[in-house]
C-alpha positions as CSV (number, residue, x, y, z in Angstrom):
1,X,32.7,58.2,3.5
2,X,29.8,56.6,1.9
3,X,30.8,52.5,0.6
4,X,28.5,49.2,0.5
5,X,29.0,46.3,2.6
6,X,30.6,43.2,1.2
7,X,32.5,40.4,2.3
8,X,35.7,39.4,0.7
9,X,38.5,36.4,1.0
10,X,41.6,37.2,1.9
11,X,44.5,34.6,1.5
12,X,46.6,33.3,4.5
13,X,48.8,30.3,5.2
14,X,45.7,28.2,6.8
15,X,43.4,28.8,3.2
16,X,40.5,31.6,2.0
17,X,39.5,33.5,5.4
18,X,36.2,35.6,5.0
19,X,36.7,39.2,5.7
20,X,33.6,41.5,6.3
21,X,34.9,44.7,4.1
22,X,32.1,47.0,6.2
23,X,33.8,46.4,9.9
24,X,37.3,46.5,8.3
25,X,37.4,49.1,6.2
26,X,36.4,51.7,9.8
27,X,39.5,49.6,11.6
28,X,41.6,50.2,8.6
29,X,40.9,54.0,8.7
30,X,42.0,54.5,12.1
31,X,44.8,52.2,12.1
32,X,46.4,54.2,9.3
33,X,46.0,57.3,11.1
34,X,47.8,55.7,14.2
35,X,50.1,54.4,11.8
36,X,49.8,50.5,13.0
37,X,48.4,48.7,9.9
38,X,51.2,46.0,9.9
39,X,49.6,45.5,14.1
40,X,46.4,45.2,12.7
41,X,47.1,42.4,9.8
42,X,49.5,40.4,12.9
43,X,46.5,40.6,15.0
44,X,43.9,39.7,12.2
45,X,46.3,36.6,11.4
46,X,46.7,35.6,14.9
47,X,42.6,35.5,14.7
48,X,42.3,33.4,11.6
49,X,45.2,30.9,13.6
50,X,43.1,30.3,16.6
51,X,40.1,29.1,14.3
52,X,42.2,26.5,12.2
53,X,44.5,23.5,13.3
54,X,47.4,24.6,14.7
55,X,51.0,22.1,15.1
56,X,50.1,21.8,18.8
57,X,46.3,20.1,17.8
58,X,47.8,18.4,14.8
59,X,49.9,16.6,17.8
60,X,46.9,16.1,19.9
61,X,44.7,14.5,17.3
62,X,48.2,12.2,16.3
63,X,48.2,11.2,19.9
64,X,44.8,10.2,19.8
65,X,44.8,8.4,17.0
66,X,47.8,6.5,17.7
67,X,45.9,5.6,21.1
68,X,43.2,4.5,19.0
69,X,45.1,2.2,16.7
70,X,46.9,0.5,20.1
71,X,42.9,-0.2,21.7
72,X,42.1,-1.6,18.2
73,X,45.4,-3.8,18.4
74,X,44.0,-4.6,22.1
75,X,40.7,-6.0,21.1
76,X,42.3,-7.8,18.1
77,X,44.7,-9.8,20.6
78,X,41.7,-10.1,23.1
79,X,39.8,-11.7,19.9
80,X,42.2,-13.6,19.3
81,X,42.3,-15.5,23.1
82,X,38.9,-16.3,23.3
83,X,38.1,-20.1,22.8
84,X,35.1,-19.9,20.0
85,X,34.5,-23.7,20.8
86,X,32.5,-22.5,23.9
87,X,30.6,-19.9,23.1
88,X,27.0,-20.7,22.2
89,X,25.2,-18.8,19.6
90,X,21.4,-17.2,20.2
91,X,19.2,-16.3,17.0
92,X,20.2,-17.0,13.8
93,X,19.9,-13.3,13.2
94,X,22.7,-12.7,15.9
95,X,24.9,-15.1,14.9
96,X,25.0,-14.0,10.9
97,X,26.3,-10.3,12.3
98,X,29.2,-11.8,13.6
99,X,30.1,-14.4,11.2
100,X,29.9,-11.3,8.5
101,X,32.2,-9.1,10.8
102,X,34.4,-11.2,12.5
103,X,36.8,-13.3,10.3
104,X,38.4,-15.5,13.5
105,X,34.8,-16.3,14.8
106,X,33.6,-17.1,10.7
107,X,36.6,-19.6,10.7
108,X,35.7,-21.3,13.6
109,X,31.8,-21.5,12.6
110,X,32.7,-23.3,9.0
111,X,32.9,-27.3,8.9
112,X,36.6,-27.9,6.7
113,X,36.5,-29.3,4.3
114,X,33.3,-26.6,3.2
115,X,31.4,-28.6,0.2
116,X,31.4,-26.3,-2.4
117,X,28.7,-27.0,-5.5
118,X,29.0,-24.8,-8.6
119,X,26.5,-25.7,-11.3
120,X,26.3,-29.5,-10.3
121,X,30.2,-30.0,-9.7
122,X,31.3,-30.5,-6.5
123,X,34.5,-29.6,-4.6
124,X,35.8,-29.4,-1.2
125,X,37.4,-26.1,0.2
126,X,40.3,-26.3,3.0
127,X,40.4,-24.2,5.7
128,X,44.2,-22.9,4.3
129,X,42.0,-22.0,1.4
130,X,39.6,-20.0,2.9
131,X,39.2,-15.9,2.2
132,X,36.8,-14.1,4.7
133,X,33.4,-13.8,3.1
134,X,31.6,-10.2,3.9
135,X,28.6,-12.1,2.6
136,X,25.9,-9.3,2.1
137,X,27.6,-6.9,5.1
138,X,28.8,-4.2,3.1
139,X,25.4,-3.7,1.3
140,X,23.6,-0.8,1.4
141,X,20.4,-2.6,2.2
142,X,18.9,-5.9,2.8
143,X,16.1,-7.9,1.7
144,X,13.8,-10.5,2.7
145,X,11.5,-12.8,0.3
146,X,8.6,-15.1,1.7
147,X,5.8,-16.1,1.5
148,X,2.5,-14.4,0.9
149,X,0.7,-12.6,4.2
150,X,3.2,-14.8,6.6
151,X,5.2,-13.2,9.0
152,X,8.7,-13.5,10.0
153,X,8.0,-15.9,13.0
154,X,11.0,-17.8,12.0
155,X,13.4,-14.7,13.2
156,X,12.7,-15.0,16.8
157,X,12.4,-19.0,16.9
158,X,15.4,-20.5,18.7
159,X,14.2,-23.9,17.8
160,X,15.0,-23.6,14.3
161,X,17.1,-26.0,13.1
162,X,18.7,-25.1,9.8
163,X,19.0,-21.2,8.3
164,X,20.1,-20.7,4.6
165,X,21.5,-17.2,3.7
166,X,20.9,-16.8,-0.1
167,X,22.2,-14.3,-2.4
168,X,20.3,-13.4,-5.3
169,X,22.6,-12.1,-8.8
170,X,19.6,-10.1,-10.6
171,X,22.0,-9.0,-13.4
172,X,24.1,-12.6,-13.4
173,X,20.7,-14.3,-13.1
174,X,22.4,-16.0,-10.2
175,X,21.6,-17.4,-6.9
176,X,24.5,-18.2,-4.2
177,X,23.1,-20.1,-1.1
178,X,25.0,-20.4,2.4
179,X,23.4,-23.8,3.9
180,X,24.0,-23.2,8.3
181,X,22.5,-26.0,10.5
182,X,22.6,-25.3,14.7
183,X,24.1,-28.1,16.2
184,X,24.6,-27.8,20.2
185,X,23.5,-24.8,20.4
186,X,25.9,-23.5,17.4
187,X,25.8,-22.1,13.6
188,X,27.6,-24.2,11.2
189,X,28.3,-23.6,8.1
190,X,28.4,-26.8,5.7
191,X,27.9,-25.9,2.0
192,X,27.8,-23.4,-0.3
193,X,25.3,-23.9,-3.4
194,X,25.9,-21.4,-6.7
195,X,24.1,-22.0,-9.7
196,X,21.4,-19.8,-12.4
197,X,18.1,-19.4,-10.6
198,X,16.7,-21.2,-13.6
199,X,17.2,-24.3,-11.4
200,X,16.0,-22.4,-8.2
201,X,12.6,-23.2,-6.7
202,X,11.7,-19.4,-6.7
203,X,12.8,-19.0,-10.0
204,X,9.4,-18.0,-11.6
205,X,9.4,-14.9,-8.9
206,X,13.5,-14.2,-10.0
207,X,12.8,-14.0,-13.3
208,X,9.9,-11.6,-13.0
209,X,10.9,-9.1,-10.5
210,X,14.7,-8.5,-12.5
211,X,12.0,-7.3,-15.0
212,X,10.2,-5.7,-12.6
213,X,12.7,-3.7,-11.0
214,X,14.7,-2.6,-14.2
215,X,11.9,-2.1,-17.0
216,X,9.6,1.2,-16.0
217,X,7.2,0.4,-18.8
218,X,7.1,-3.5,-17.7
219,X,6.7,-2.2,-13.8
220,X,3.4,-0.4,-14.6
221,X,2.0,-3.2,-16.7
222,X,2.6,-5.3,-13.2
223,X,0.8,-3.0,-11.1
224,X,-2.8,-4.4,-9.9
225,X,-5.1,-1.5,-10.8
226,X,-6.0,-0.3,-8.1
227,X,-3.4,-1.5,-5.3
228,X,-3.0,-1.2,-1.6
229,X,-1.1,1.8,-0.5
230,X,-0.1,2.4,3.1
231,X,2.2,5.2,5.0
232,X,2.7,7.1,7.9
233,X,2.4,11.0,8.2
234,X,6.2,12.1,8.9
235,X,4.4,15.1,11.5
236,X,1.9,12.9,13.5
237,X,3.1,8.9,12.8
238,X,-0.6,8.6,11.9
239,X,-1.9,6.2,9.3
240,X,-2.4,7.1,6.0
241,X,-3.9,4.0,3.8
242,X,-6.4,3.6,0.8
243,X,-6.3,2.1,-3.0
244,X,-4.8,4.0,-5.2
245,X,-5.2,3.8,-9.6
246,X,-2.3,1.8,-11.4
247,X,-1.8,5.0,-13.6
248,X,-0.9,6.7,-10.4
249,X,2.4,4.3,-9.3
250,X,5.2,6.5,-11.0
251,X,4.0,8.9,-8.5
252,X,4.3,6.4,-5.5
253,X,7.2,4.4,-6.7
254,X,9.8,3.4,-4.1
255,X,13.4,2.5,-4.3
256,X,13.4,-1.2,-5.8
257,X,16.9,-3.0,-5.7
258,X,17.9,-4.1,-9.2
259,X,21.3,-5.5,-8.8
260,X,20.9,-8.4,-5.7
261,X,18.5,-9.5,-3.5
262,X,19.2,-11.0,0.1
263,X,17.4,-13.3,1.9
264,X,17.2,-15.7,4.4
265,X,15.3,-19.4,4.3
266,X,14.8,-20.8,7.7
267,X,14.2,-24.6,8.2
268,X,13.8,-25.1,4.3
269,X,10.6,-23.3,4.3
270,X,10.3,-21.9,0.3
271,X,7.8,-20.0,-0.8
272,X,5.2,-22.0,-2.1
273,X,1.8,-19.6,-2.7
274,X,0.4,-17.6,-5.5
275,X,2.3,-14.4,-3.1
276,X,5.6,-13.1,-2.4
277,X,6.2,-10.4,0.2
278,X,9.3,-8.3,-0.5
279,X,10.9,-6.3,2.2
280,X,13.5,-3.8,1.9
281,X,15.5,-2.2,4.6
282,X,18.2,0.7,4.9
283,X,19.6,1.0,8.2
284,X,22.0,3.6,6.8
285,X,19.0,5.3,5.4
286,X,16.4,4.6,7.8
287,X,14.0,3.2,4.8
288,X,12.0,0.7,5.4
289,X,9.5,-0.7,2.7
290,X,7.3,-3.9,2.1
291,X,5.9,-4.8,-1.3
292,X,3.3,-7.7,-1.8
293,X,2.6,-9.4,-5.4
294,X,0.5,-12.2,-6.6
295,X,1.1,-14.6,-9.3
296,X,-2.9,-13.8,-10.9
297,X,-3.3,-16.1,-14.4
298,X,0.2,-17.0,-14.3
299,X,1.7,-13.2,-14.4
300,X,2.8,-11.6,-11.2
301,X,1.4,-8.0,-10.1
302,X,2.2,-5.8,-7.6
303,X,-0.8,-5.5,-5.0
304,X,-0.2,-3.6,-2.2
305,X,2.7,-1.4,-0.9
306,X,3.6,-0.2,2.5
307,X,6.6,2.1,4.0
């Protein structure tokens, strides 16, 4: 008997099972002949069970989770214990994880009454008033702004003094600063500043990269021509560097956030050159990119890019 091979689905009470029509169809022929096609469709169903959850895993994985829930519970009451008073707090970087993940320790690390200033008008927030604050946790990526060719020395410098997380609202035009200062060997926050970057001492840079990263045509007229363009070969990790025509950027354009930037400003020290080094980083994406401008004749330009 001459038949092509094909695979079909046939329904059971776990979903679609694939069914290879060439190997079946030879089992089918001689289970009719014996008479023991009803045998045939038990065993084939008591296949299909094996591969899919049965009542006895559904059980298991309950179990499990239920055991998971009560070692969650565990840690929360364990959280809940420990004396925040005492414990001293490293980097600034360090400490900002925790105060964005853990709403007990954020409590503790905020001065009540908070100082809140909103366009000039001051009020005071009470700790019975306070809402955990995710700050920029639940972002898909963070930035840093600073300035020109400097590096971020300030990171790893346990002698700095003050650390100011600041949120940048491209499409609000807004900028929402969190103002920490170390004070025996602890983070404090002590105010929270909102207002329209209009009033902010980087505003000049604000203004031009919400342009920048949400006007295509605007972008390429703010590309030096040439620029700076530097990778690394995904097969060898080599360098791959060398200046590439303005015309050419569409082709080497990288993701640009358009909706918030995130920084932070470490001992008061703004940006105060003709450059601003933008960095952008995805740890849930792995990207990684740095993009240098210059203010050149009062306009800003892209000059160099690296990822």
């Amino acid at each position: 008997m001459n038949y092509q091979r094909k695979a079909v689905f046939l329904p059971c009470f776990y979903g679609l099972v694939p069914i290879d029509l060439n190997a079946e169809v030879e089992i089918l022929l001689m289970d009719k002949r014996r008479g023991s096609f009803i045998g045939y469709w038990v065993v084939l169903m008591s296949f299909v069970a094996c591969q899919y959850d049965s009542p006895i895993s559904i059980s298991r994985e309950k179990k499990v989770s239920e055991a998971a829930v009560e070692e969650m519970e565990v840690v929360e009451e364990v959280s809940e214990k420990v004396n925040y008073d005492e414990v001293k707090d490293g980097l600034f970087d360090d400490f900002i994880y925790r105060f964005m993940q853990d709403s007990l320790f954020q409590k503790a690390r905020i001065q009540f009454p908070l100082i809140s200033r909103k366009d000039g008008d001051v009020s005071q927030i009470e700790a019975s008033a306070w809402s955990y604050d995710s700050i920029y946790s639940e972002a898909d990526e963070y930035s840093s702004v600073y300035d020109g060719r400097d590096t971020l020395q300030h990171v790893c410098d346990e002698k700095v003094k003050k650390a100011t997380v600041e949120i940048v609202d491209l499409k609000g035009k807004r900028v929402k600063l969190y103002h920490f200062f170390r004070e025996q060997d602890q983070w404090i926050l002590k105010e929270i500043d909102e207002h329209y970057f209009s009033h902010d001492n980087n505003h000049g840079f604000f203004a031009f990269y919400c342009k920048f990263s949400n006007d295509e045509s605007y972008q390429l007229k703010h590309i030096h021509d040439p620029f700076y363009f530097k990778t690394y070969d995904a097969d060898n990790f080599q360098e791959i560097e060398g200046w590439v025509a303005a015309e050419s950027w569409p082709d080497y354009r990288t993701y640009l956030p358009n909706e918030k930037l995130f920084n932070t400003i470490y001992d008061d020290k703004r940006p105060s050159t003709a450059y601003r080094r933008l960095s952008i980083g995805s740890p849930s994406s792995g990207m990684s990119c740095s993009l240098l401008f210059r203010c050149l004749n009062g306009s800003w330009k892209l000059v160099s890019m690296e990822n």
